[in-house]
C-alpha positions as CSV (number, residue, x, y, z in Angstrom):
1,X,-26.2,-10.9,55.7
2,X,-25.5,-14.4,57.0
3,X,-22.2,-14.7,58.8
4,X,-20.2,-17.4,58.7
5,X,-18.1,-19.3,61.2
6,X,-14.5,-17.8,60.4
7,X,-16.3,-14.1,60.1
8,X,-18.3,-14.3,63.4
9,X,-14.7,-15.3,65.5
10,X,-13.0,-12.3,63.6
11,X,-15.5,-10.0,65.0
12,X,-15.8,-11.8,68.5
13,X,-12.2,-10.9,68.6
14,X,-12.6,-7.2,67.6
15,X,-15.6,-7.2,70.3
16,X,-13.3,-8.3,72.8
17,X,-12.0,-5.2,74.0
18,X,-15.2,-3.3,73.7
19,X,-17.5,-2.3,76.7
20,X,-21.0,-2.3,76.5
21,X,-22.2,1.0,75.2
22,X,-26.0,0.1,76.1
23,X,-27.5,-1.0,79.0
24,X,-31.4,-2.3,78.9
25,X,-32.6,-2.0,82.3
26,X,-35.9,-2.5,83.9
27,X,-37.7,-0.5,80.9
28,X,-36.8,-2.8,78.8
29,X,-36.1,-3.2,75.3
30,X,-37.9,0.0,73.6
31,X,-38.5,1.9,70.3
32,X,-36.3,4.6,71.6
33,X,-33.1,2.4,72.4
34,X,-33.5,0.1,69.0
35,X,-33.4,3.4,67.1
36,X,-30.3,4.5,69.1
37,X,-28.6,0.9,68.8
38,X,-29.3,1.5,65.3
39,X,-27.5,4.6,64.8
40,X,-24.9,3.3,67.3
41,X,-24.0,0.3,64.5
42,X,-24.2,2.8,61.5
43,X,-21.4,4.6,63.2
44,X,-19.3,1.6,64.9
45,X,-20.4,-1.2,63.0
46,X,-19.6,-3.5,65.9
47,X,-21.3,-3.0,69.5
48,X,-21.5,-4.6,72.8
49,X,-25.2,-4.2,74.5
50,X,-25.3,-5.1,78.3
51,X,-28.4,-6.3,80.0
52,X,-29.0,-5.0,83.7
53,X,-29.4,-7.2,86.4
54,X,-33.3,-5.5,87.0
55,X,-34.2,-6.1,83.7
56,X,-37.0,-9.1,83.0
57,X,-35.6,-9.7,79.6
58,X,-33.4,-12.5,78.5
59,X,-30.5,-11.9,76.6
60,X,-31.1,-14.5,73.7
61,X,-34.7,-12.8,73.1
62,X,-33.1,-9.1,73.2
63,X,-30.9,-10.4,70.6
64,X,-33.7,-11.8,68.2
65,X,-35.5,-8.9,68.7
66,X,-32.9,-6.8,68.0
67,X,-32.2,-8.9,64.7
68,X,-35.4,-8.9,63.8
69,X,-36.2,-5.0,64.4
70,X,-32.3,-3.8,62.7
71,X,-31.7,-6.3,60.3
72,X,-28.2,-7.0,62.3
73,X,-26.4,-10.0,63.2
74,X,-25.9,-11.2,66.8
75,X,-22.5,-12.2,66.5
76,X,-22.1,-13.5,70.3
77,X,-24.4,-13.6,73.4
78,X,-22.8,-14.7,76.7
79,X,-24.5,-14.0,79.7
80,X,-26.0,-10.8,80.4
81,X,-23.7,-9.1,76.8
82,X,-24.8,-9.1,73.2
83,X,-22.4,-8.5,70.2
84,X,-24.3,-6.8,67.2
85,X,-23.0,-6.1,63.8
86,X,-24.6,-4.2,61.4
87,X,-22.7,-3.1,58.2
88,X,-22.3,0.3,57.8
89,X,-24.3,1.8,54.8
90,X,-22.0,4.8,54.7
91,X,-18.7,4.2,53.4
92,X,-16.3,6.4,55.6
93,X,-17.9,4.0,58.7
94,X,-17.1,0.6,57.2
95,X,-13.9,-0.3,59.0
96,X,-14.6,-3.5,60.3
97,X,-16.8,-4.5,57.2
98,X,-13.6,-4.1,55.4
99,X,-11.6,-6.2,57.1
100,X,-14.0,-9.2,57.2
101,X,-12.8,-12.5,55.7
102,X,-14.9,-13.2,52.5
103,X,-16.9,-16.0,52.3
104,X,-15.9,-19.3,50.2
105,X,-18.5,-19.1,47.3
């Protein structure tokens, strides 16, 4: 799912508020922490992933990855923080997929 513009500030301004909920540290980016990002974004749709200050990874590469791996969107990196959405394939979960503006057609 591509996001547009208008769509990707609506969900920088739910991420706002949030704190990270995942930390990569000096393991790195792993199997076991995409799956649990994954399940993370089935539940809340929209997550914040911080990157420690011993990791060797780079935040735009974590986020590419994590794209590629998840099939989510990056909505925002800045800094050492990564925004993911990932609509929720389970329809009591999809409350901020809901609330998206719709793309012109």
């Amino acid at each position: 799912m591509n996001l547009t513009g208008k769509q990707k500030r609506f969900l920088r301004s739910k991420a706002h508020h949030l704190n990270p909920i995942f930390q990569i540290g000096k393991n790195g980016l792993n199997k076991e922490v995409i799956v649990q990002i994954n399940e993370a974004l089935e539940k809340r749709e929209l997550i914040k992933v911080g990157l420690l200050q011993n990791t060797d990874e780079v935040a735009q590469d974590v986020a590419d990855a994590l794209e590629k791996e998840i099939g989510c969107n990056a909505v925002q990196v800045i800094g050492r923080v990564i925004v993911l959405f990932k609509k929720s394939n389970q329809e009591k979960y999809q409350r901020i997929s809901t609330e998206i503006p719709r793309a012109k057609q």
